[in-house]
C-alpha positions in Angstrom: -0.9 -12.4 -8.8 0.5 -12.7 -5.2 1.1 -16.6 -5.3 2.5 -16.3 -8.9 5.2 -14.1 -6.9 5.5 -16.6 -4.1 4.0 -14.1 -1.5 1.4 -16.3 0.0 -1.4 -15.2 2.5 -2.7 -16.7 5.5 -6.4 -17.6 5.2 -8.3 -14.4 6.9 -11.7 -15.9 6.7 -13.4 -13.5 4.5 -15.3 -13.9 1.4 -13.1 -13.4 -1.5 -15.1 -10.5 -2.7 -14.1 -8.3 0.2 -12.8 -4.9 -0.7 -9.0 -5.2 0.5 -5.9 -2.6 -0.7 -2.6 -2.1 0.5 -1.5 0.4 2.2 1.3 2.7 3.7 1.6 5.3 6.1 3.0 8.0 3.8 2.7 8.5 0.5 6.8 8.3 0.0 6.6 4.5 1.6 4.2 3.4 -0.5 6.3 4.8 -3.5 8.6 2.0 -2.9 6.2 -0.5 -3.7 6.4 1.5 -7.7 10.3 1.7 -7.5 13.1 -0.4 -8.7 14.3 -2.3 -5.5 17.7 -0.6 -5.8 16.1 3.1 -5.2 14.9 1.9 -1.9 17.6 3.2 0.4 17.6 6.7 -1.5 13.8 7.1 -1.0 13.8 5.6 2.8 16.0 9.1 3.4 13.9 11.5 4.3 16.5 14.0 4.1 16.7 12.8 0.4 15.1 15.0 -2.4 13.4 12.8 -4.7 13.8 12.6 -8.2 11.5 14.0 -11.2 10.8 10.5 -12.1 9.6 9.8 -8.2 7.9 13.0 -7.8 5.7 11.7 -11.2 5.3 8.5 -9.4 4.2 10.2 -6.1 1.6 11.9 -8.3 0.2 8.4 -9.1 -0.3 7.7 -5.4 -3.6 8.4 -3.8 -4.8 8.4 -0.5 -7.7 6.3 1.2 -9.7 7.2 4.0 -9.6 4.0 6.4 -12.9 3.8 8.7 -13.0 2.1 12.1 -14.5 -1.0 10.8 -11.4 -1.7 8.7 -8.6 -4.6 9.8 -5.3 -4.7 9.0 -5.1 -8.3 8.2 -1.5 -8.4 7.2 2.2 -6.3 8.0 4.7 -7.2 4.8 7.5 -6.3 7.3 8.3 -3.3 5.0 5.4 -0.3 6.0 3.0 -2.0 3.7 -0.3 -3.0 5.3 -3.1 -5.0 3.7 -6.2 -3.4 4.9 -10.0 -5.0 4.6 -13.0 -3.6 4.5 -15.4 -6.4 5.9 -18.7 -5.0 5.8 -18.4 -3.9 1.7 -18.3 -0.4 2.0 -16.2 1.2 -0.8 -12.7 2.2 -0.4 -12.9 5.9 -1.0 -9.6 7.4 -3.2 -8.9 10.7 -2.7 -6.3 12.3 -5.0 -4.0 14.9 -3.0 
């Protein structure tokens, strides 16, 4: 899905079944990767109330527990992280 967007990876090494996910720091960050590019500025404003639309879409949003052994393996230059799990543990979602 990446390459059909032209966002190619650098070869990590890694089997191809190893868990990986994206993620953010904050749950708000990570809702820009739901939004329309033009709401980016609004919702990188902290001081910003968000919408009822964005508050549904922060609902959607869950957060993972990273454990030591992870690796970020890529930065997207934007606060979004792609994060491997080497040894095949599980990512663990928990809703908030």
């Amino acid at each position: 899905m990446e390459e059909e967007r032209g966002n190619l990876f650098p070869c990590f090494n890694y089997p191809d079944d190893t868990p990986a996910i994206w993620v953010c720091r904050t749950r708000r960050k990570a809702l820009r990767y739901l939004a329309l590019a033009e709401s980016w500025e609004h919702l990188d404003d902290e001081t910003q109330p968000l919408t009822k639309e964005e508050e549904e879409m922060l609902d959607e949003i869950t957060e993972v527990k990273l454990l030591p052994t992870d690796k970020i393996v890529h930065d997207d230059g934007d606060e979004g992280y792609l994060v491997i799990r080497p040894n095949k543990a599980k990512l663990q979602r928990r809703k908030r």
